[in-house]
N, C-alpha and C positions, 0 to 999 in steps of 0.2 A: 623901830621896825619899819615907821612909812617910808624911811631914806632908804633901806635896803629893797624895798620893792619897789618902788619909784626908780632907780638903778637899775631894777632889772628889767622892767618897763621901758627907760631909755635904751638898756641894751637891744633888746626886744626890739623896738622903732630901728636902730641902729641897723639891723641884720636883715630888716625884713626887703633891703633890693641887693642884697648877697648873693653870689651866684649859689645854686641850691646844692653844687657838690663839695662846697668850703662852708657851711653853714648850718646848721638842725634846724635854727629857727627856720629861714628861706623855705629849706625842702619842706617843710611838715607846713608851714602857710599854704607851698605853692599845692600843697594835696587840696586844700579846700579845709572849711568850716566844719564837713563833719567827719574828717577823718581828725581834725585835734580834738574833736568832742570823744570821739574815740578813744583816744589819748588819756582823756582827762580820766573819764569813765574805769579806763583800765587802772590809772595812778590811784584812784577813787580807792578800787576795789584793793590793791596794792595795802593803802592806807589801811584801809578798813581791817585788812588782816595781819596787818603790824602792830597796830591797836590789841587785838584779839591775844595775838598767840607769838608776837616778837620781844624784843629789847625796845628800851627806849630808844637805844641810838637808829633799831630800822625802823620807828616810828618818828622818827626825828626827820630820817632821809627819804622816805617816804610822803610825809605830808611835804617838804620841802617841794617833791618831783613834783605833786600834785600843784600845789601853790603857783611853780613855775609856768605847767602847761593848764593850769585856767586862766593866769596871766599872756599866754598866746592865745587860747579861745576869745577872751575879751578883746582883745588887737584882733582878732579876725572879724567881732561881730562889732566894730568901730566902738567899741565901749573904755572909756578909760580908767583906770585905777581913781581918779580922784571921782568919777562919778560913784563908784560901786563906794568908797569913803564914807560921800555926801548922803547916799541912800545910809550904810550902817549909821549916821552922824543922825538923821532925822528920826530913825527907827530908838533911837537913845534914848530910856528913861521910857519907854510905851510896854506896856505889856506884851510879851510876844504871845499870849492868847488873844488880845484886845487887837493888835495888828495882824496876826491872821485872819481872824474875823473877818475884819475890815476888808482885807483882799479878796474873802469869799463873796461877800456882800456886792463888792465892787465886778466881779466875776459875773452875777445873775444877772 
């Protein structure tokens, strides 16, 4: 799975000086930061009710879209796949009660 998103990551870098009417990735960068949150948000929701009340296969193609354009959100807010890895890699083996916590704590 990291080689197929790591790929589409480089694809992603590849497209992002595209001119924006040959390209999806270009045009939806050149909107800004929160029109692909937009994006994501709507894929989110997409998901969410593929989950619900689809087939696997539109929960398949759905999380996929979604996966994709948080992978552009991430490229827009300089974030890279291997970092968002290294954070799941550290959060490994911690209790996700005991790590939230932790963020609430760190929050006050």
């Amino acid at each position: 799975m990291r080689d197929t998103l790591f790929r589409l990551e480089h694809t992603i870098a590849q497209r992002v000086n595209a001119p924006t009417d040959k390209s999806y990735v270009a045009a939806l960068l050149a909107k800004g930061r929160g029109k692909i949150a937009q994006k994501v948000g709507e894929e989110a929701t997409e998901t969410i009710i593929a989950a619900l009340s689809g087939s696997k296969q539109e929960l398949t193609g759905e999380a996929a879209d979604l996966l994709f354009h948080l992978l552009l959100l991430l490229r827009a807010g300089g974030v890279s796949l291997d970092e968002v890895l290294d954070e799941l890699d550290r959060r490994d083996g911690v209790s996700g009660l005991l790590e939230k916590a932790a963020r609430a704590q760190s929050q006050e």
